[in-house]
VOBA-1610 file (N, C-alpha, C; in pm, whole numbers, padded with zeros to 5 digits, always signed):
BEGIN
Unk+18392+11367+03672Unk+18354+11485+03746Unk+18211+11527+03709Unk+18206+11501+03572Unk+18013+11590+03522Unk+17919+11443+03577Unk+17999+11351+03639Unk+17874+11273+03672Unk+17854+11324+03826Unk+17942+11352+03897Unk+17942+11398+04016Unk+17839+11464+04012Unk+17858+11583+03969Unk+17805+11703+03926Unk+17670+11636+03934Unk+17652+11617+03860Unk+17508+11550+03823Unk+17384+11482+03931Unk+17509+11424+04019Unk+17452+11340+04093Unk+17369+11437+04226Unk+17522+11560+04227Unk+17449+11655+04341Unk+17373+11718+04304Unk+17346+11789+04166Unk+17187+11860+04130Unk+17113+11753+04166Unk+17074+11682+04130Unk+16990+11598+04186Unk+16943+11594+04291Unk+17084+11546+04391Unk+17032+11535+04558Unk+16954+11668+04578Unk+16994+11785+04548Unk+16959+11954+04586Unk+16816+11930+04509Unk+16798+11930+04401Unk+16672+11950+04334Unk+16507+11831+04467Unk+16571+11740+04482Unk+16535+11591+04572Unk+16506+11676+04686Unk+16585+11705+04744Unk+16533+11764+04889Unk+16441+11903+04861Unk+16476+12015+04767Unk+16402+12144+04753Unk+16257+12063+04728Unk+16237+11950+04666Unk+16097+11895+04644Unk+16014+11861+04825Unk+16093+11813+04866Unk+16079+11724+05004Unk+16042+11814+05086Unk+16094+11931+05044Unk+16086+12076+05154Unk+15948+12129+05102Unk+15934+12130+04965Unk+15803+12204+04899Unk+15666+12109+05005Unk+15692+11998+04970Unk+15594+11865+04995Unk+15538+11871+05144Unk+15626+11912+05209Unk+15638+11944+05391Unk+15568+12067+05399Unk+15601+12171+05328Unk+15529+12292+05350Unk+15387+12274+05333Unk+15361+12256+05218Unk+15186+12180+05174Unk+15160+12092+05297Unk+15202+11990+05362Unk+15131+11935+05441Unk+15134+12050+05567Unk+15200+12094+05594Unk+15161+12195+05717Unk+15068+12272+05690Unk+15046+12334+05574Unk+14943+12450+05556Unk+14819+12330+05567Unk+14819+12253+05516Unk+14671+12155+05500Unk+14619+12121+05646Unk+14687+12108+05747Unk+14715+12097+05902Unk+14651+12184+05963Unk+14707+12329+05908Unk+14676+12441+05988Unk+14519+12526+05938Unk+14473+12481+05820Unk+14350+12522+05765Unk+14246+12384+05863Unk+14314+12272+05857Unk+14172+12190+05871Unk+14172+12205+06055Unk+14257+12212+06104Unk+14266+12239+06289Unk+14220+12414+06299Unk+14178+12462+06216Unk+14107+12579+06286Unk+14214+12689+06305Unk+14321+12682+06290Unk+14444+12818+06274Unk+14402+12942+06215Unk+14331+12929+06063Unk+14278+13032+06052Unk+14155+13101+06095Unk+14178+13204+06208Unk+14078+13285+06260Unk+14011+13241+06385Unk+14098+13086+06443Unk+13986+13056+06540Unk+14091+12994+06649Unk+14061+12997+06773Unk+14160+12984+06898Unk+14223+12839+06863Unk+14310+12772+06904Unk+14350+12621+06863Unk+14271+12522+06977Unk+14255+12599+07117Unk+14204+12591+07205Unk+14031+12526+07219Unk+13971+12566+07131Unk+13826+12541+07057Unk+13842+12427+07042Unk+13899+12360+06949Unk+13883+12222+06942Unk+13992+12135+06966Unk+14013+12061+07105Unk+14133+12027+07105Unk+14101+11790+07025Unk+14238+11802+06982Unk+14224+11656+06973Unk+14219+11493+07032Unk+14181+11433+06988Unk+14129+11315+07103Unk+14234+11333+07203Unk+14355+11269+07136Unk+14425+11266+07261Unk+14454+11380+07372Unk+14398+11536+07356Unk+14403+11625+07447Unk+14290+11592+07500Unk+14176+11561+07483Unk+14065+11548+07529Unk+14099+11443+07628Unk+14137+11311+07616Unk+14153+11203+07714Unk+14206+11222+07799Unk+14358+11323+07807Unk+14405+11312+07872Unk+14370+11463+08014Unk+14287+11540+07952Unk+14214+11619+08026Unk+14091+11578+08130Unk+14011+11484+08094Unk+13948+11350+08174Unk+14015+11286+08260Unk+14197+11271+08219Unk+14239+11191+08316Unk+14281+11296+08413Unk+14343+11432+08412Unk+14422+11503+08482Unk+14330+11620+08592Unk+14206+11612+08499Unk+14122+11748+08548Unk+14125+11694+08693Unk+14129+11806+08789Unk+14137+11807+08933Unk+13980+11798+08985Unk+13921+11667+09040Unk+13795+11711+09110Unk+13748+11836+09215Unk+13840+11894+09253Unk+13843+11981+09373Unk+13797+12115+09251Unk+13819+12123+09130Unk+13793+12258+09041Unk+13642+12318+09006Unk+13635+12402+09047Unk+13487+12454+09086Unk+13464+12481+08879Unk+13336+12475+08833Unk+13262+12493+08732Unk+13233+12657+08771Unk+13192+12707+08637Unk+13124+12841+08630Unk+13002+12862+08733Unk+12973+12721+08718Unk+12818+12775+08858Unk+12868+12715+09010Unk+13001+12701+09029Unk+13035+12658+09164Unk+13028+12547+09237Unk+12989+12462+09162Unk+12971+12376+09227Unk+13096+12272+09169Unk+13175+12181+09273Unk+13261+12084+09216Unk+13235+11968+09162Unk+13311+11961+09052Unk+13296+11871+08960Unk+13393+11797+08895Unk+13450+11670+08816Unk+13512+11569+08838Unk+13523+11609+08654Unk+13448+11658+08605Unk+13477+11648+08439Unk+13491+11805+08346Unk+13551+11844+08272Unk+13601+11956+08219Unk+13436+12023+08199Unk+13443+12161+08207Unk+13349+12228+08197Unk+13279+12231+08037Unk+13120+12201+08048Unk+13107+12177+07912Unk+13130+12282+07868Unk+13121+12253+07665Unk+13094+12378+07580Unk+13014+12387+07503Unk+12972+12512+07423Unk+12857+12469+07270Unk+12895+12424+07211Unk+12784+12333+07139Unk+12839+12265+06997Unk+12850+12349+06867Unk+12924+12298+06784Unk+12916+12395+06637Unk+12778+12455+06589Unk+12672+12353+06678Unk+12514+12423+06563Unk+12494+12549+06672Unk+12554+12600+06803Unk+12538+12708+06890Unk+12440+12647+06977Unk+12377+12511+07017Unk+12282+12439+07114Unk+12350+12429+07278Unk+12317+12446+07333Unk+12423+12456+07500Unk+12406+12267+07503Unk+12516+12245+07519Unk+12510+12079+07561Unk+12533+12080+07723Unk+12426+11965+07771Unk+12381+11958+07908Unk+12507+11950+07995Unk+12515+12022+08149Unk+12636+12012+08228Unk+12617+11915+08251Unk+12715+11797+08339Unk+12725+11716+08411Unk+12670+11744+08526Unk+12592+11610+08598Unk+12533+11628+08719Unk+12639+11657+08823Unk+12607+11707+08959Unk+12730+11734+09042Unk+12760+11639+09093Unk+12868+11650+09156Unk+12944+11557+09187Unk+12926+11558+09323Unk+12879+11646+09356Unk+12928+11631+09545Unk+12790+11614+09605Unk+12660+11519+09528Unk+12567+11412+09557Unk+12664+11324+09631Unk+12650+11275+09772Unk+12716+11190+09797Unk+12621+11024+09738Unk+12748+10928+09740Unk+12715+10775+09654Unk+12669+10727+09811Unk+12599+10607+09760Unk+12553+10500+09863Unk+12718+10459+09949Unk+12683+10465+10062Unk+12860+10389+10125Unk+12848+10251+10139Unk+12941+10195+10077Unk+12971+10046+10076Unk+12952+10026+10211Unk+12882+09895+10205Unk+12888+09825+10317Unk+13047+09756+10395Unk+13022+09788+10528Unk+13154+09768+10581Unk+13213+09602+10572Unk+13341+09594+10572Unk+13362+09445+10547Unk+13293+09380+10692Unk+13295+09263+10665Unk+13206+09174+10771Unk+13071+09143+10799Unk+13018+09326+10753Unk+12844+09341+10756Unk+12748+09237+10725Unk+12660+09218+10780Unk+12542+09165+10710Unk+12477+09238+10609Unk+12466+09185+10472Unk+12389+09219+10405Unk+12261+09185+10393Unk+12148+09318+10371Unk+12061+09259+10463Unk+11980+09184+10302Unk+11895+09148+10383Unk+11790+09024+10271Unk+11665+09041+10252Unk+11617+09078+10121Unk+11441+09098+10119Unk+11395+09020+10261Unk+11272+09071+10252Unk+11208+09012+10357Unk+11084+08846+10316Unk+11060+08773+10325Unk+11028+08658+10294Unk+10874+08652+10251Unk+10867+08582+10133Unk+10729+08594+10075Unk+10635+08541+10177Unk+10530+08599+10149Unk+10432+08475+10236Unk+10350+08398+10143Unk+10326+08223+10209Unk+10313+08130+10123Unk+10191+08172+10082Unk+10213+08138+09892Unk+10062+08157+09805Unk+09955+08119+09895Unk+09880+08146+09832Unk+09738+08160+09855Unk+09647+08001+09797Unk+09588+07903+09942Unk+09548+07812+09881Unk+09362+07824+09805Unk+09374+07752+09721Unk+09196+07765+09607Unk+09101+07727+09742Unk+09001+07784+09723Unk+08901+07711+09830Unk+08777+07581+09758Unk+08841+07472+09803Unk+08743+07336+09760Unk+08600+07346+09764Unk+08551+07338+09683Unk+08425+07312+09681Unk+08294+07291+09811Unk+08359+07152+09836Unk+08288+07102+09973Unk+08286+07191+10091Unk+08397+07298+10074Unk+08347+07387+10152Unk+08334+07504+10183Unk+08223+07477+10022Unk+08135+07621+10025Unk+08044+07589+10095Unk+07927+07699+10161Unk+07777+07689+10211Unk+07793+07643+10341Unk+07888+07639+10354Unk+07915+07591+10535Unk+07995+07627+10640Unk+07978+07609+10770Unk+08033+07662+10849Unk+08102+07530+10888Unk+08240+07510+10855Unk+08287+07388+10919Unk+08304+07325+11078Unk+08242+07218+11121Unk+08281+07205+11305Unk+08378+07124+11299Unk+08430+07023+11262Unk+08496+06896+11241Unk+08510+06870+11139Unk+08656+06818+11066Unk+08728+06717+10964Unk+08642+06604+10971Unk+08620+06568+10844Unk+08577+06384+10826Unk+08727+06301+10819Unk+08700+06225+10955Unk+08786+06163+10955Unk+08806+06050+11005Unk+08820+05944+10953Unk+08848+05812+11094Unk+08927+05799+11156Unk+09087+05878+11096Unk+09187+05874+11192Unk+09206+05969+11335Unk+09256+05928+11443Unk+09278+05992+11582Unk+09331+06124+11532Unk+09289+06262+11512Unk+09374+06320+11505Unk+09294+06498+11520Unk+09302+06533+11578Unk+09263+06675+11596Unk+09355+06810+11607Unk+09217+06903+11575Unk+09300+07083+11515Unk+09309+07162+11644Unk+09382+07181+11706Unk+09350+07284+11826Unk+09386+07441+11715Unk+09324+07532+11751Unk+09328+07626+11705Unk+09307+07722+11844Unk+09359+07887+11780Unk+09367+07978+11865Unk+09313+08101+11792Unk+09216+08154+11848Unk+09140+08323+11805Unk+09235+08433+11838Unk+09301+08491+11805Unk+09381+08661+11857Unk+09290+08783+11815Unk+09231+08810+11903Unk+09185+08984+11879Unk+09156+09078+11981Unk+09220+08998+12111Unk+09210+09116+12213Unk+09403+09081+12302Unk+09456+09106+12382Unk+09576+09120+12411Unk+09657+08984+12358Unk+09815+09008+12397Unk+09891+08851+12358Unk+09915+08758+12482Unk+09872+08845+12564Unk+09924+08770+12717Unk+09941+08622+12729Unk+09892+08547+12673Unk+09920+08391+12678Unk+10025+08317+12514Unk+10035+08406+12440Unk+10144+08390+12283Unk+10205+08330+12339Unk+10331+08366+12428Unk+10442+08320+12455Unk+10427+08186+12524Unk+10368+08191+12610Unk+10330+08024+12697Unk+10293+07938+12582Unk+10204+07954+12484Unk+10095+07872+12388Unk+10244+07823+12277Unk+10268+07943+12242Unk+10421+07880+12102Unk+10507+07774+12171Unk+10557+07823+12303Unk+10654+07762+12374Unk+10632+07590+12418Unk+10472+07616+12461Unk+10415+07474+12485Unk+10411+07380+12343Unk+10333+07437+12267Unk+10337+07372+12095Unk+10522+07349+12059Unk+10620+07424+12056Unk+10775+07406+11986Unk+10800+07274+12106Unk+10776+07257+12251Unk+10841+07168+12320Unk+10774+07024+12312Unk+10650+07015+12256Unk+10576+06927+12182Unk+10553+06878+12094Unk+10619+06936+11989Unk+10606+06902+11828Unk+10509+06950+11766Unk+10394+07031+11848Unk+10263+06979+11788Unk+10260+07165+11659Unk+10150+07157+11608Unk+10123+07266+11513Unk+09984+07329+11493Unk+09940+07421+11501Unk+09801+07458+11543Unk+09745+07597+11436Unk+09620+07591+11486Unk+09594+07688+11349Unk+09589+07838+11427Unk+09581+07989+11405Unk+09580+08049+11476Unk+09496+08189+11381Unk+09358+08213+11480Unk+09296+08311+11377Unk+09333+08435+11409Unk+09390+08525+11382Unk+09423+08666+11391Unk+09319+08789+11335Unk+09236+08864+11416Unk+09188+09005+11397Unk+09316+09085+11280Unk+09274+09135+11229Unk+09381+09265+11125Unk+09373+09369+11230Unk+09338+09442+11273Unk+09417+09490+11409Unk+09503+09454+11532Unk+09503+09343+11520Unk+09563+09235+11627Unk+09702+09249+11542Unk+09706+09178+11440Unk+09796+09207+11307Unk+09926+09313+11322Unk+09792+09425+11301Unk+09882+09500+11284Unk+09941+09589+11384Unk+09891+09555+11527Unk+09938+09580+11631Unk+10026+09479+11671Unk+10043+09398+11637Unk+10170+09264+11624Unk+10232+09190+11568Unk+10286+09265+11440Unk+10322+09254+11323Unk+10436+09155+11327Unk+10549+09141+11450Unk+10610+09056+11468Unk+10582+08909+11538Unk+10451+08924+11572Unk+10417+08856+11676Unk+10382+08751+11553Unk+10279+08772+11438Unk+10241+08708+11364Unk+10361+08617+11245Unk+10419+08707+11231Unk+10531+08636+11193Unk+10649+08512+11257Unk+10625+08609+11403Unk+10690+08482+11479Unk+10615+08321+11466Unk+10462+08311+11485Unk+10363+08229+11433Unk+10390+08140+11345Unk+10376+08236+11221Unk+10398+08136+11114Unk+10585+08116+11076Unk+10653+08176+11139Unk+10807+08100+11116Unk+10840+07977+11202Unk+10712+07936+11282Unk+10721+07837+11416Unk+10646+07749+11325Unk+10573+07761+11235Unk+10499+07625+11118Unk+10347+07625+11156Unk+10317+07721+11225Unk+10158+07690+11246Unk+10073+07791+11142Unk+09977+07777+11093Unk+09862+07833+11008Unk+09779+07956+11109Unk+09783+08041+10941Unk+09699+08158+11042Unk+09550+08208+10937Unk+09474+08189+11012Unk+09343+08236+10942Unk+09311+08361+10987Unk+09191+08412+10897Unk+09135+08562+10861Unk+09002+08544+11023Unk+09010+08639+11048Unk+08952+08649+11199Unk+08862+08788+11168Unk+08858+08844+11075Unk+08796+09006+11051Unk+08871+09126+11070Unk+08873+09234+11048Unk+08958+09317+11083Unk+08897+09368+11233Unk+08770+09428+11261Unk+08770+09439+11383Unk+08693+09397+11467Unk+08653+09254+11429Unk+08564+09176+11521Unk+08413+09256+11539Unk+08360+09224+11425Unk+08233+09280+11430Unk+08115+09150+11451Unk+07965+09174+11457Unk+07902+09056+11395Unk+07861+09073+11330Unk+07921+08945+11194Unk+07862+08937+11041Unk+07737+08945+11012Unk+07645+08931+11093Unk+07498+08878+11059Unk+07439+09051+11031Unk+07500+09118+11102Unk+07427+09295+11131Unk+07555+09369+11026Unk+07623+09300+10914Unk+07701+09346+10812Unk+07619+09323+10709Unk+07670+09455+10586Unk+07668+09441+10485Unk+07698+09293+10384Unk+07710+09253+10250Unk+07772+09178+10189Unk+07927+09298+10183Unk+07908+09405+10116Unk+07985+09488+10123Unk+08094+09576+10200Unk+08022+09550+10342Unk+08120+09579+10474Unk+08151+09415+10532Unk+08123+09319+10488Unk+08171+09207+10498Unk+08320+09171+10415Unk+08304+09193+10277Unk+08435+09213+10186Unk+08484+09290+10255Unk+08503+09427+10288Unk+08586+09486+10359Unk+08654+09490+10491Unk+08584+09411+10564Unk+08656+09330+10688Unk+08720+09216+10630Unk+08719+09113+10561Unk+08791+09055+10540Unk+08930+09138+10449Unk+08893+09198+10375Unk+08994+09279+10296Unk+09085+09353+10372Unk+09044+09440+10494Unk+09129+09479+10562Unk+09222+09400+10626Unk+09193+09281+10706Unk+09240+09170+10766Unk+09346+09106+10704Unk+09278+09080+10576Unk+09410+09030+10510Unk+09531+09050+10454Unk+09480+09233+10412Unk+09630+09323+10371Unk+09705+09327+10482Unk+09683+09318+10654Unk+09729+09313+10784Unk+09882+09202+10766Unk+09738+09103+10761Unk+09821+08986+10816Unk+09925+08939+10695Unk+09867+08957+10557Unk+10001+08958+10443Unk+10113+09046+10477Unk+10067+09175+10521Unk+10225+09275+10599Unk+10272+09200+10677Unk+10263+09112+10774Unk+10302+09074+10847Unk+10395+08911+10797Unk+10393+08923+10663Unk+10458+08801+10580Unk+10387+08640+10657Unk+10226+08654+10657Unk+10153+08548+10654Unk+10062+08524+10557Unk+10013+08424+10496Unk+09868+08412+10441Unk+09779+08373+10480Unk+09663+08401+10514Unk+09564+08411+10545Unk+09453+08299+10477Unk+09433+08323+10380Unk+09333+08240+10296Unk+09390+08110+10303Unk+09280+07978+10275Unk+09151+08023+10278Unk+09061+08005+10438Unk+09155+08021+10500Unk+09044+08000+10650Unk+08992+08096+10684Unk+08834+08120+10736Unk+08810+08213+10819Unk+08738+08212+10952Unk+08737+08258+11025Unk+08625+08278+11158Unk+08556+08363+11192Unk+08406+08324+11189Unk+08344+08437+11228Unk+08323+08495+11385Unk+08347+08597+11383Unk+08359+08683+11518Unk+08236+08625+11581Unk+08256+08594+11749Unk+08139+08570+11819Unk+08068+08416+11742Unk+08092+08373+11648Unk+08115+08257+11545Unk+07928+08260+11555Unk+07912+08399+11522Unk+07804+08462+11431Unk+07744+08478+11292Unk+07669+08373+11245Unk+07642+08371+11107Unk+07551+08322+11065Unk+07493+08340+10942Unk+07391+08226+10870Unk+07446+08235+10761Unk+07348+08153+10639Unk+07320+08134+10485Unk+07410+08273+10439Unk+07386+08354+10435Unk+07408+08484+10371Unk+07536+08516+10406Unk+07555+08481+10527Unk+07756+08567+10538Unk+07775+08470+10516Unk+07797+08323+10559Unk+07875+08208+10472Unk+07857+08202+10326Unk+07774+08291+10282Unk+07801+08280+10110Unk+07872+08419+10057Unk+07854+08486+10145Unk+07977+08614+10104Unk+08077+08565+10130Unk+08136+08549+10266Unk+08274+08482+10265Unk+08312+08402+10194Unk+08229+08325+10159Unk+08302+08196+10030Unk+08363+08297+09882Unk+08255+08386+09880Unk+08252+08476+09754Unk+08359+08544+09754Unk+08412+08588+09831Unk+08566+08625+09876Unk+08661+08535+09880Unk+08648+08389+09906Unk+08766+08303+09907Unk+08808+08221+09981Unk+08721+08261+10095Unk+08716+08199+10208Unk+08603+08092+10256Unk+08629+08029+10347Unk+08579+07902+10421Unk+08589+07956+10528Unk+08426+07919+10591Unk+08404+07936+10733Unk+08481+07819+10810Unk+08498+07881+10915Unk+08553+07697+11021Unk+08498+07756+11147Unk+08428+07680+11204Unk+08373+07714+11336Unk+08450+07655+11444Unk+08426+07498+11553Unk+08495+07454+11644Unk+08401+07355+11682Unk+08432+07223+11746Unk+08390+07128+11760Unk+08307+07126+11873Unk+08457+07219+11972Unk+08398+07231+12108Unk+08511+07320+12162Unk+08429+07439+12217Unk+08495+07590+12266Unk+08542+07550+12428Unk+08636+07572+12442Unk+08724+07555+12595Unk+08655+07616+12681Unk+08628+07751+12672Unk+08580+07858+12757Unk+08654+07880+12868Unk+08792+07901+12829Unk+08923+07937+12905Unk+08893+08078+12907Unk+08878+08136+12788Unk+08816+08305+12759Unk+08741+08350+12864Unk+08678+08256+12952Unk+08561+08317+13047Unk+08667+08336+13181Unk+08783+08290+13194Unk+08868+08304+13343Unk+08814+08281+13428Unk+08867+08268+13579Unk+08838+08159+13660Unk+08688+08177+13719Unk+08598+08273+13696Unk+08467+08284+13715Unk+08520+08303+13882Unk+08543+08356+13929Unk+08570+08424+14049Unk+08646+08279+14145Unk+08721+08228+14098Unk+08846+08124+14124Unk+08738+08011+14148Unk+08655+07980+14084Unk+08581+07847+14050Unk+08665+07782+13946Unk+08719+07851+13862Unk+08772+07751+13750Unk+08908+07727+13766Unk+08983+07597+13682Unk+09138+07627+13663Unk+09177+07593+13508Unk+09285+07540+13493Unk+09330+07450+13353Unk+09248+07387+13381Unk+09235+07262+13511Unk+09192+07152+13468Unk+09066+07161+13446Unk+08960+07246+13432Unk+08820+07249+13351Unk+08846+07294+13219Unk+08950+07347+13140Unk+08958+07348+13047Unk+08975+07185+12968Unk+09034+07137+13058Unk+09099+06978+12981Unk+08973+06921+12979Unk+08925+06894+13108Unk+08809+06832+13109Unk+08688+06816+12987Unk+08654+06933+12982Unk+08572+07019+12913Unk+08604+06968+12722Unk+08735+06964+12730Unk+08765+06948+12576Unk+08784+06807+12555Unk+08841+06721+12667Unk+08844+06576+12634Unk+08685+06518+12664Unk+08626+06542+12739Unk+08512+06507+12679Unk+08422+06482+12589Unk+08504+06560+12472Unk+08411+06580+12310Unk+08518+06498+12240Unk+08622+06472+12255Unk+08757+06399+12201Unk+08682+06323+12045Unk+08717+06354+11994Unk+08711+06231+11875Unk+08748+06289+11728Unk+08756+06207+11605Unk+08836+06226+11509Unk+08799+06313+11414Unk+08934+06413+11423Unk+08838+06559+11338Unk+08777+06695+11403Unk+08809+06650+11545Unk+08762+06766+11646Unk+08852+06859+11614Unk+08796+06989+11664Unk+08855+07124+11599Unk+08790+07172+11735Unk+08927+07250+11773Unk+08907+07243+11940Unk+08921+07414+11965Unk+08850+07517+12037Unk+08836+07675+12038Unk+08891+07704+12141Unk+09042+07751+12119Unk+09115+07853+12255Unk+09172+07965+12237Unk+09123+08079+12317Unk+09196+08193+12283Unk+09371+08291+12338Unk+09405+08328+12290Unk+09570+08333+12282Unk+09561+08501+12392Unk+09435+08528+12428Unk+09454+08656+12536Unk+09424+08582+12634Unk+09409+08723+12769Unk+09387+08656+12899Unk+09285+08763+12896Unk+09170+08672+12989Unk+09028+08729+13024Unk+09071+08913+13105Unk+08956+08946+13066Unk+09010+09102+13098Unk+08950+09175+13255Unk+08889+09010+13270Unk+08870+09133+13486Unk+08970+09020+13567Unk+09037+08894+13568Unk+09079+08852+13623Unk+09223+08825+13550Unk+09264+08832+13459Unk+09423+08829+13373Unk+09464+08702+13394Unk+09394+08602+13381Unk+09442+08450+13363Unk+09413+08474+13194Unk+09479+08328+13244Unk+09527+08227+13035Unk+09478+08085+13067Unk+09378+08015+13094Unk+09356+07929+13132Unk+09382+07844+13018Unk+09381+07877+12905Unk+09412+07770+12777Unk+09556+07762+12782Unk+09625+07854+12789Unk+09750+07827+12785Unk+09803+07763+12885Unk+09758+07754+13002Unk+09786+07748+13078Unk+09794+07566+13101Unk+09618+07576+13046Unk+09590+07423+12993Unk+09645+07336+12916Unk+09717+07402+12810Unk+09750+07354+12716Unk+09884+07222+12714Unk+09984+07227+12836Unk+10041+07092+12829Unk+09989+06948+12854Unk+09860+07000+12949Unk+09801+06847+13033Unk+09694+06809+12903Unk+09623+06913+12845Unk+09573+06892+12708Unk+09626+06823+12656Unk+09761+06855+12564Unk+09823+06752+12451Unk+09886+06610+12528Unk+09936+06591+12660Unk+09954+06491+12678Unk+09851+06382+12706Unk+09677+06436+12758Unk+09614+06347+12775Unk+09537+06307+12626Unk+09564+06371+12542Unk+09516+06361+12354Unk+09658+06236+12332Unk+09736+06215+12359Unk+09840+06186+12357Unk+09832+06035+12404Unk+09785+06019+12539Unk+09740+05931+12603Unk+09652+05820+12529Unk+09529+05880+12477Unk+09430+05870+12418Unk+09456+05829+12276Unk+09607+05866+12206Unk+09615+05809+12038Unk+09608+05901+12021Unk+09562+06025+12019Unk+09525+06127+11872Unk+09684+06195+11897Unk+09645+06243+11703Unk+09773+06310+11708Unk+09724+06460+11659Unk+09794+06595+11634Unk+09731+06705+11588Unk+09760+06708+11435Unk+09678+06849+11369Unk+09688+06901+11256Unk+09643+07003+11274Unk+09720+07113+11150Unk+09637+07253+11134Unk+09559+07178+11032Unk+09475+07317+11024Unk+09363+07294+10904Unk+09346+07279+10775Unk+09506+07295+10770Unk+09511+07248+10588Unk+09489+07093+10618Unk+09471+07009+10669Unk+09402+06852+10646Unk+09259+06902+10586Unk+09229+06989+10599Unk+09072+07003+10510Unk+09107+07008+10399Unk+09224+07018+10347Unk+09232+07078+10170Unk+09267+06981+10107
//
């Protein structure tokens, strides 16, 4: 029986400890969570915090009214205001709808080629060449009225041509130029507004070309290094500014004079053909312009332009743009 005894002081003494031990950890609880003297509310613990992030209602207006998606801030212990959250009711970019096209930068235009040596100090007329093969090229700086005939004739031909563009032309046909060079033909610097170089600055010379070329780069072409001089007006002095800029003069072997229109219905295509196969030979760099004359509204180059490539055709030659100079 006195071991009995014994055994239950024990158990009693065992638990009055267990009970002491429990009390101490609660008071240690309630001092370090802020019980004494301060709301429990003040600092709540992680897991109240997370799960307040997950539950808070976006629709719950903030002290300054406006709705917001995250619990309203508070001060920190040093008394510093910590920053609100931005609002919420910035609307987000809207996803693109399923199926959409996403759209795509728009396409570099090809670098910029070095300008060779050989042709600095000159106004180029003709490629050195022994093989059959000639540049038809096209001037743009007054309407497009013949574009569409001229691309259409070149894509049903194979052929590829060089095409000089004004920077107002440019940028009054910003698609037009692009259409150009996505068809594979070359586009050279033409001036920005068709002035003559010879009665320019060195300085208002850089700046016609400079304008011209920020044009026709908007227009996702490059320009360099060809150029033409307006009225194909020049000496010593603007062919050495333009080089100084980057550029190469290119003049023409032999000018169509489709530009002049039918001279009061004396002319047709076929004096354009005439006129240009006559000079025929290897390296010719041939001058037609991509408007229509402005008192009679013909396109005689364009117009010219199929019986052209088939009698070049006839004859052996084949075409090139003007990168064969490089």
């Amino acid at each position: 029986m006195a071991v009995l005894e014994g055994r239950r002081l024990a158990l009693v003494i065992g638990a009055a400890l267990v009970l002491v031990l429990a009390a101490a950890a609660v008071a240690i609880a309630v001092v370090r969570n802020g019980f004494l003297g301060q709301s429990p509310s003040a600092q709540p613990t992680a897991s109240a915090t997370a799960s307040a992030s997950l539950t808070h209602s976006p629709s719950r207006s903030t002290s300054t009214g406006i709705a917001s998606g995250e619990p309203t801030a508070t001060p920190s212990d040093s008394g510093a205001p910590v920053p609100e959250p931005p609002p919420s009711d910035v609307p987000a970019p809207a996803p693109p709808k399923p199926g959409s096209p996403i759209p795509s930068p728009a396409p570099a235009p090809p670098p910029a080629m070095a300008l060779p040596p050989g042709l600095r100090g000159i106004d180029v007329e003709r490629f050195i060449t022994s093989q059959r093969v000639v540049a038809l090229t096209f001037d743009a700086g007054g309407n497009d009225a013949g574009l569409a005939s001229i691309l259409g004739t070149l894509a049903a031909q194979g052929v590829r041509a060089t095409f000089f563009v004004t920077g107002t032309w440019a940028q009054a046909n910003p698609a037009k130029v692009a259409e150009i060079a996505a068809a594979g033909h070359r586009i050279g610097n033409h001036s920005m507004t068709h002035p003559y170089f010879t009665q320019k600055t060195d300085v208002e010379i850089a700046a016609e070309l400079a304008g011209a070329q920020r044009a026709i780069l908007a227009a996702g072409a490059e320009p360099r290094p060809f150029f033409r001089f307006p009225y194909g007006d020049r000496d010593a002095r603007t062919i050495a500014a333009v080089n100084a800029n980057g550029y190469a003069g290119i003049r023409w072997t032999v000018d169509s004079l489709g530009w002049q229109g039918t001279m009061k219905g004396t002319r047709g295509p076929s004096f354009v053909v005439q006129r240009v196969m006559a000079t025929a030979q290897p390296g010719q760099i041939v001058l037609m312009h991509v408007g229509s004359n402005p008192d009679d509204g013909s396109t005689l180059d364009a117009d010219a332009l199929p019986a052209l490539i088939a009698q070049y055709r006839a004859a052996g030659y084949g075409f090139v743009t003007l990168d064969a100079l490089l």
